[in-house]
C-alpha positions, 0 to 999 in steps of 0.5 A, spaced: 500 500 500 502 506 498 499 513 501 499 518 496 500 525 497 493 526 496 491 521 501 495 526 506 492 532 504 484 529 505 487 526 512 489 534 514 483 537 512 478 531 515 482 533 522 481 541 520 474 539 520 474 535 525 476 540 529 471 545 527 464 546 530 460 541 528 455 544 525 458 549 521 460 549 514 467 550 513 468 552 505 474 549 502 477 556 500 478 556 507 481 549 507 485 552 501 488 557 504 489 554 511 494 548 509 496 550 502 492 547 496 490 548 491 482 549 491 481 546 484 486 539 487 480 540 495 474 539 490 477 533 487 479 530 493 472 532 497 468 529 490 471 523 492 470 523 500 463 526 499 461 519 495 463 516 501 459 519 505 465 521 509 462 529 508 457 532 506 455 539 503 452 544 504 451 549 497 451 558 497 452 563 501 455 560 509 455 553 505 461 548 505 463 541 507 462 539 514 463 531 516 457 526 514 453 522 518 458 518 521 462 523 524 465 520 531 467 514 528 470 515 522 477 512 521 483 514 517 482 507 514 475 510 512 479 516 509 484 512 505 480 507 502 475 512 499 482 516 496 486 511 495 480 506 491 479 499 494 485 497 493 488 501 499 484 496 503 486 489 499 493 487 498 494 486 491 492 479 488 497 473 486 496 470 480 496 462 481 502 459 479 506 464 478 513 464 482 517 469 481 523 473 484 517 478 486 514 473 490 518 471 495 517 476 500 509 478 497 507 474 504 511 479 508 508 485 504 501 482 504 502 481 512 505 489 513 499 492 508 494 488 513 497 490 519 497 497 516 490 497 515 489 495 522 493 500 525 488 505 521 482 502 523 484 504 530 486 511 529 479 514 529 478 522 526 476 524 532 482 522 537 487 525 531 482 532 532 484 532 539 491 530 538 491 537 535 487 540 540 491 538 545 498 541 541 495 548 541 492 548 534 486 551 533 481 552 527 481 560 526 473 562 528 469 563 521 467 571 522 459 570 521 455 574 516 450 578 516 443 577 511 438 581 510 436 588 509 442 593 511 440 599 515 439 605 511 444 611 513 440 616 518 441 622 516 442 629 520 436 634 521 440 639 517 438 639 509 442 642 504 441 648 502 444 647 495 438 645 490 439 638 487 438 639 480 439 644 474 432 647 474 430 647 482 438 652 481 435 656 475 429 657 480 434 658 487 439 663 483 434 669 482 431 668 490 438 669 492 439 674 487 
């Protein structure tokens, strides 16, 4: 098995979700900025975590991605088999009778994939998040906007004593006159 850089960057951004509130979209152009990816590379790793039902997503305005319905229980396990493909979670097949150079330490290499495998199951998202916690990371608080009607300007008592057209000027200059 091999974790590809991909893998990773969807393990950090699972932990960055983790660790947010539960409740709150993030939008993945935050995500970008906070670890340094590409949005368009983000979407695709997202597209792939959101078939698995690992995220979900919320669409406009204070949309984004937030864990799917499994939340607590996801492992990173979960994360690399939905990444990776199913081959992550299988070691490669042998080809019956064939015996080759290769195969003389395939045992060794389908024991270690099967104990990695292991080992990542054990390893849920939600210990990974309070690692992080616990080291002094903290997920920067999404400002919250504000919809609806904005307030229209009060305006001063005092009014202008200019006129506010040419023909209430032609009207104002022979009064002044």
């Amino acid at each position: 098995m091999r974790l590809s850089t991909r893998g990773r960057f969807a393990i950090n951004a699972m932990i960055d979700l983790a660790m947010g509130e539960p409740h709150c979209p993030v939008p993945l152009s935050d995500l970008a900025l906070r670890h340094g990816i590409s949005l368009s590379y983000l979407e695709q790793v997202f597209a792939k975590l959101r078939q698995h039902g690992l995220v979900e997503s919320t669409r406009g305005p204070g949309g984004g991605y937030t864990l799917g319905f499994r939340g607590d229980t996801i492992t990173v396990a979960d994360i690399v088999v939905a990444i990776e493909g199913s081959s992550a979670g299988t070691p490669e097949p042998r080809l019956p009778g064939a015996a080759g150079p290769a195969d003389m330490t395939q045992h060794l290499w389908d024991q270690l994939h099967t104990a990695l495998m292991e080992h990542m199951r054990t390893i849920s998202l939600r210990s990974l998040a309070l690692q992080q916690q616990a080291k002094g990371f903290a997920v920067p608080e999404r400002k919250a906007r504000k919809k609806g009607i904005l307030k229209q300007p009060s305006m001063s008592g005092q009014r202008p004593s200019a006129p506010n057209s040419v023909f209430a000027l032609g009207q104002w200059l022979p009064n002044k006159a």
